[in-house]
C-alpha positions in Angstrom: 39.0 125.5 -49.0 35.9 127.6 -48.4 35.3 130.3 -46.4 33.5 128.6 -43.8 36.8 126.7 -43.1 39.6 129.3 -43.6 42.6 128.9 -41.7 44.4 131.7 -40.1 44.9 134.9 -42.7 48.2 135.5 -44.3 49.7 139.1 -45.2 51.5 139.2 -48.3 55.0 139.3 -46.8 53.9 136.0 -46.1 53.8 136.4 -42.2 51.1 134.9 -40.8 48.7 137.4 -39.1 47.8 136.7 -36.1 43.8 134.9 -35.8 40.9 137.5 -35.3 37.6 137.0 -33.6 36.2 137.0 -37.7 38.7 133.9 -38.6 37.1 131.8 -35.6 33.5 133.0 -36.4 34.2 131.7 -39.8 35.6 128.4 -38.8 33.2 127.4 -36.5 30.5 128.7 -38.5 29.0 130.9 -36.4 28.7 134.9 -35.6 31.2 137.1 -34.1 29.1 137.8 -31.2 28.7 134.3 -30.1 33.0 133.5 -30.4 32.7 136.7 -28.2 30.7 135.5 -25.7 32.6 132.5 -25.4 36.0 133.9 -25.2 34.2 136.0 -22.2 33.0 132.9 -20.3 29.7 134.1 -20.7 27.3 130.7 -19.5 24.1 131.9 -22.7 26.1 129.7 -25.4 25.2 125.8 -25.9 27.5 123.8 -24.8 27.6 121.8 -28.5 28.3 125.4 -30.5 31.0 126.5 -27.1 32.8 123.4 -28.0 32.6 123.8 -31.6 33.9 127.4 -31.1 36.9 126.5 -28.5 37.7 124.0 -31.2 38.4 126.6 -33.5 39.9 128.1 -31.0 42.2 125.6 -30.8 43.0 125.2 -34.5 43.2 128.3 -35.2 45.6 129.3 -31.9 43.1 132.3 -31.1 43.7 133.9 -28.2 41.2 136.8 -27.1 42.8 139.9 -26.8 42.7 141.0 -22.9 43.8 145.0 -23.4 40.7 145.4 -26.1 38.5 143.4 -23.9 39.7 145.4 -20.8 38.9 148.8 -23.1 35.1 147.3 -23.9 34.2 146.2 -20.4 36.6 147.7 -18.1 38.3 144.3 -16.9 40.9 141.9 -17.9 39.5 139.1 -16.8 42.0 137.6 -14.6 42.1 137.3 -10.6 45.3 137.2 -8.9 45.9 134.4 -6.1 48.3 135.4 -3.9 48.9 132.1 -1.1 51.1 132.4 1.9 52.2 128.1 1.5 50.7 125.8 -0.7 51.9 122.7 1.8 48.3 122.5 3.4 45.5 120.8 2.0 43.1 123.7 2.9 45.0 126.0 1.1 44.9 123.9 -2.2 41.7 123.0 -1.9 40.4 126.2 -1.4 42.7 127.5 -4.7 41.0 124.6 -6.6 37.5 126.3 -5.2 38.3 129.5 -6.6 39.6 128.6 -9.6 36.7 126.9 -10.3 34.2 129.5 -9.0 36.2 131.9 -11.1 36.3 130.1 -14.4 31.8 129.6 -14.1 32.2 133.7 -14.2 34.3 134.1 -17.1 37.2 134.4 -15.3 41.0 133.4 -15.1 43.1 133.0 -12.3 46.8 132.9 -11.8 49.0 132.3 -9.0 51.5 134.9 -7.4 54.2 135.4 -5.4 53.6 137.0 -1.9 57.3 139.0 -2.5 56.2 141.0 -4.4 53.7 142.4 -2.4 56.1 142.7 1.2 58.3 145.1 0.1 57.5 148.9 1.0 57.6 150.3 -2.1 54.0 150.2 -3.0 54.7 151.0 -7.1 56.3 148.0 -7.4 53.1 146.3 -6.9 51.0 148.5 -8.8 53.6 148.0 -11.6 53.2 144.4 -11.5 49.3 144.1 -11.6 49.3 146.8 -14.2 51.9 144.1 -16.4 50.0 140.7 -15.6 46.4 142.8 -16.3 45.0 141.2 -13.0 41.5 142.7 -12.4 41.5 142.1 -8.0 43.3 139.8 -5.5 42.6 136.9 -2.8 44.7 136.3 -0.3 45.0 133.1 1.2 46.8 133.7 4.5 48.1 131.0 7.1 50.0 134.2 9.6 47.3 134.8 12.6 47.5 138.5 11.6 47.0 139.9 8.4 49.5 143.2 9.4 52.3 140.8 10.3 52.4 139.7 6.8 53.9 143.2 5.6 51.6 143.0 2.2 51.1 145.6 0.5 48.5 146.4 -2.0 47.5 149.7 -4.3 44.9 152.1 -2.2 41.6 151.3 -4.2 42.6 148.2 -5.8 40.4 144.9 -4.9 41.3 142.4 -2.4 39.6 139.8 -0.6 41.1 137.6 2.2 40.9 134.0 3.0 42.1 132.8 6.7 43.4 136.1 7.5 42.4 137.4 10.9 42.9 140.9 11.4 42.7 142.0 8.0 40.0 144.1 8.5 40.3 146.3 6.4 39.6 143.7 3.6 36.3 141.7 2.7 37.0 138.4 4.5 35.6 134.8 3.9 36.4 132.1 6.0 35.0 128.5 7.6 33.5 128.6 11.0 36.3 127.1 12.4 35.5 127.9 15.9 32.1 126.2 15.7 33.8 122.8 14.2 36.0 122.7 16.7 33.6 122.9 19.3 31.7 120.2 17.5 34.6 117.9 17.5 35.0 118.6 21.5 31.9 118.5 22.2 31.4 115.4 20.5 33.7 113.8 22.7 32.7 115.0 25.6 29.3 113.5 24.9 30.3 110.1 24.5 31.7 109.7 28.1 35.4 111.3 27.6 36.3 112.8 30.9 38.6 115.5 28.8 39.9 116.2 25.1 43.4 116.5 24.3 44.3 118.9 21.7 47.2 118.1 18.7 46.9 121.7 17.5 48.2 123.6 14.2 51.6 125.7 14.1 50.9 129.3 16.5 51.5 131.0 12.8 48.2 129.8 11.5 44.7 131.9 12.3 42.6 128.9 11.6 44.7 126.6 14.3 44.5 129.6 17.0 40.6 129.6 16.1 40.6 125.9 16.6 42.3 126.1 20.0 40.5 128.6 21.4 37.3 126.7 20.3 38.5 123.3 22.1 39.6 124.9 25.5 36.5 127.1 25.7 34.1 124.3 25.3 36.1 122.4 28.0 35.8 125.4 30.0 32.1 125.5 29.3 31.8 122.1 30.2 33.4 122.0 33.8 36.3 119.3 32.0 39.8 119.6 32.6 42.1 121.8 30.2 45.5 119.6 29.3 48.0 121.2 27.7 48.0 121.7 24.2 50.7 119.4 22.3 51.7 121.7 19.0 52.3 120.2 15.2 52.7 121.7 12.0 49.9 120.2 10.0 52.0 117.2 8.8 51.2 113.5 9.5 55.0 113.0 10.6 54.2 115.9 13.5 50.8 114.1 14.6 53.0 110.6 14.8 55.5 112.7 17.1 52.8 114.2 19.7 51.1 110.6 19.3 54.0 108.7 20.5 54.0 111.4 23.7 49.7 111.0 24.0 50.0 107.0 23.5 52.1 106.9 26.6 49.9 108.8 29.0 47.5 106.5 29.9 45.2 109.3 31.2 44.4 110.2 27.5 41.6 108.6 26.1 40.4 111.2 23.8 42.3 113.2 21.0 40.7 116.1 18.7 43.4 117.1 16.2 43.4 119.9 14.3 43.8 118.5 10.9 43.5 115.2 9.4 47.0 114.4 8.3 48.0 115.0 12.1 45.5 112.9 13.1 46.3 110.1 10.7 49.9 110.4 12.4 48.7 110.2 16.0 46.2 107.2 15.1 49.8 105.6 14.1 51.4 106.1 16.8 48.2 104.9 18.8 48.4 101.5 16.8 52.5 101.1 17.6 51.8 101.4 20.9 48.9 98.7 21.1 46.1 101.2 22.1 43.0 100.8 19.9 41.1 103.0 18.0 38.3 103.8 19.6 38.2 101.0 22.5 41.2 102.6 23.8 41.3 106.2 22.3 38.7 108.2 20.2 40.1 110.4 17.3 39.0 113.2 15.6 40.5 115.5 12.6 39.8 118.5 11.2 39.0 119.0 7.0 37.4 115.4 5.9 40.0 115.1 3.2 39.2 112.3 0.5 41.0 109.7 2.1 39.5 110.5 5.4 37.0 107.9 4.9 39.7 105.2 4.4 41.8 105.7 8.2 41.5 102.5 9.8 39.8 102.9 11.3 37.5 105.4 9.1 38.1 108.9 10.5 35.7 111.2 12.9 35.9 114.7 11.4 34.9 118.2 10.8 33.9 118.7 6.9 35.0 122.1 5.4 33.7 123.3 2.2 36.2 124.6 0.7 34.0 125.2 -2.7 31.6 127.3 -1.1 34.5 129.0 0.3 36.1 129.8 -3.0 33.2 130.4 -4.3 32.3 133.4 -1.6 36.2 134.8 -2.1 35.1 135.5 -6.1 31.6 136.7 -5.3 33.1 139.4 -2.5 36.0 140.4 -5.3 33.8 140.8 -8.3 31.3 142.8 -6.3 33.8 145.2 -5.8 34.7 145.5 -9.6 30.2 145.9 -10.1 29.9 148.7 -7.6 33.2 149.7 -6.0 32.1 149.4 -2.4 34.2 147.3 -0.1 31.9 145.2 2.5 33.6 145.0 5.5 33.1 141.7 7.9 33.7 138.3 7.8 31.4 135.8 5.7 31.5 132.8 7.4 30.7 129.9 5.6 29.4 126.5 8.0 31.3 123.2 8.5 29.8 119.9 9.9 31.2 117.0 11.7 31.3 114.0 10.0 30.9 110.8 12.2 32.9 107.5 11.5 34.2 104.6 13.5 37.2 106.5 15.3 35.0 107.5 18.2 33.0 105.6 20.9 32.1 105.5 24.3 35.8 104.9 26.8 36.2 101.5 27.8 35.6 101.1 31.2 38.9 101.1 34.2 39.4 98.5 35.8 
């Protein structure tokens, strides 16, 4: 075997030692520096001579060394996630976001546990960042108040916060929920709809409370009457339950719900109770999840991005590893309502 294709080096004990940046170089026939830039997730390498040198990678089992990388540059490269649930299609979709946002910057992410940063003792979480070499932290928080949470992170250390109102003394980034849930009402209103009733998210969750206080006020605005708001919990099984309720007021001839699995349960309940969709009753959700498009029928909605969102979260958090400064605020990232065939004019009373 030549050089060019030398397998991993052996001492002469006859224990295998473990692969060096040299060995992949070697393998994949090319220079040190570029097998470094790769393991750093730097985007200057062609993509034919990355995959040749992950493939050595591979073959070799390489695996960069994160305390000598963290000695060079001053990093680890890894960003903690820490979620409050991950039941909720926003939350996973905005994980997916930043996973993906954080991989394009050479970074890697792993998921942690919110218990161990709700105890008092703060060394205890120091201790564990210092163990998992995690560079800075996003939060993902459903609680309408950051405080309530009881988190607790090192003084100095980087956070950012997704959905988390009143952390403010964190960098947060968030969608504009309040403006798409004024869309959504407003869109019904516009149509003919004397009012809007409201399936709304669990009194836990910031982004529901936005929502809320986004339908009522454009109501308000609007001289329409205010019903009551009928809870859920973000499940399809709670938007059946409040449907069955809405189906059998014949008043209601409008619903904006607050996401779209609720409002994939109401629209069933609708259907069991022979009231059509829209004829009968206009829908509207909340997220435009994949199968949004595929309600019967196809669902009115509010789009999120939840890629530009994760994508924000790891731009905020690595600007605080560049310069240190914390940028206080919200970035709010816009959301657009998405028009299908679950909404139309009310028929007309007889």
């Amino acid at each position: 075997m030549s050089d060019q294709e030398a397998g991993p080096r052996t001492h002469r004990t006859g224990v295998a030692v473990r692969p060096s940046l040299s060995d992949v170089a070697r393998l994949a026939g090319v220079a040190p520096i570029t097998v470094s830039r790769v393991a750093s997730g730097k985007p200057n390498v062609k993509i034919d001579t990355r995959d040749r040198v992950l493939s050595a990678m591979d073959e070799l089992g390489y695996r960069p060394n994160r305390a000598a990388r963290a000695l060079r540059t001053g990093r680890y490269g890894t960003i903690g996630i820490v979620a409050s649930t991950l039941a909720t299609y926003g939350n996973m979709r905005t994980i997916e976001g930043i996973t993906v946002a954080a991989r394009d910057a050479g970074f890697s992410t792993t998921l942690m546990s919110t218990e161990v940063f709700a105890r008092d003792d703060s060394a205890t979480a120091r201790d564990f960042l210092a163990l998992h070499d995690i560079d800075g932290i996003i939060v993902i928080l459903e609680a309408s108040a950051f405080e309530q949470s009881h988190l607790r992170f090192p003084d100095s250390f980087p956070v950012v916060v997704a959905d988390g109102g009143g952390a403010s003394q964190y960098p947060l980034v968030d969608s504009d929920q309040q403006s798409g849930a004024a869309l959504a009402t407003a869109h019904l209103l516009s149509l003919g709809h004397s009012t809007v009733f409201h399936i709304a998210g669990p009194a836990a969750s910031f982004a529901a409370a936005q929502r809320a206080t986004a339908w009522r006020a454009t109501l308000e605005a609007a001289g329409a009457p205010v019903p009551p708001e009928f809870v859920g919990d973000w499940t399809s099984g709670s938007g059946h339950r409040l449907g069955v309720e809405l189906a059998a007021m014949p008043e209601v001839t409008a619903i904006f719900a607050a996401n779209d699995q609720m409002a994939l349960g109401a629209m069933l309940a609708l259907h069991e109770a022979g009231r059509d969709i829209p004829r009968d009753v206009s829908v509207v959700g909340f997220d435009d999840t994949p199968d949004s498009g595929a309600f019967w029928p196809p669902l009115t909605t509010v789009r999120q991005h939840f890629d530009i969102v994760g994508s924000r979260l790891v731009e905020a958090l690595i600007g605080q590893f560049d310069d240190g400064r914390v940028e206080q605020g919200t970035r709010i990232v816009p959301v657009e309502l998405v028009v299908r065939a679950s909404t139309a004019e009310p028929a007309l009373r007889h």
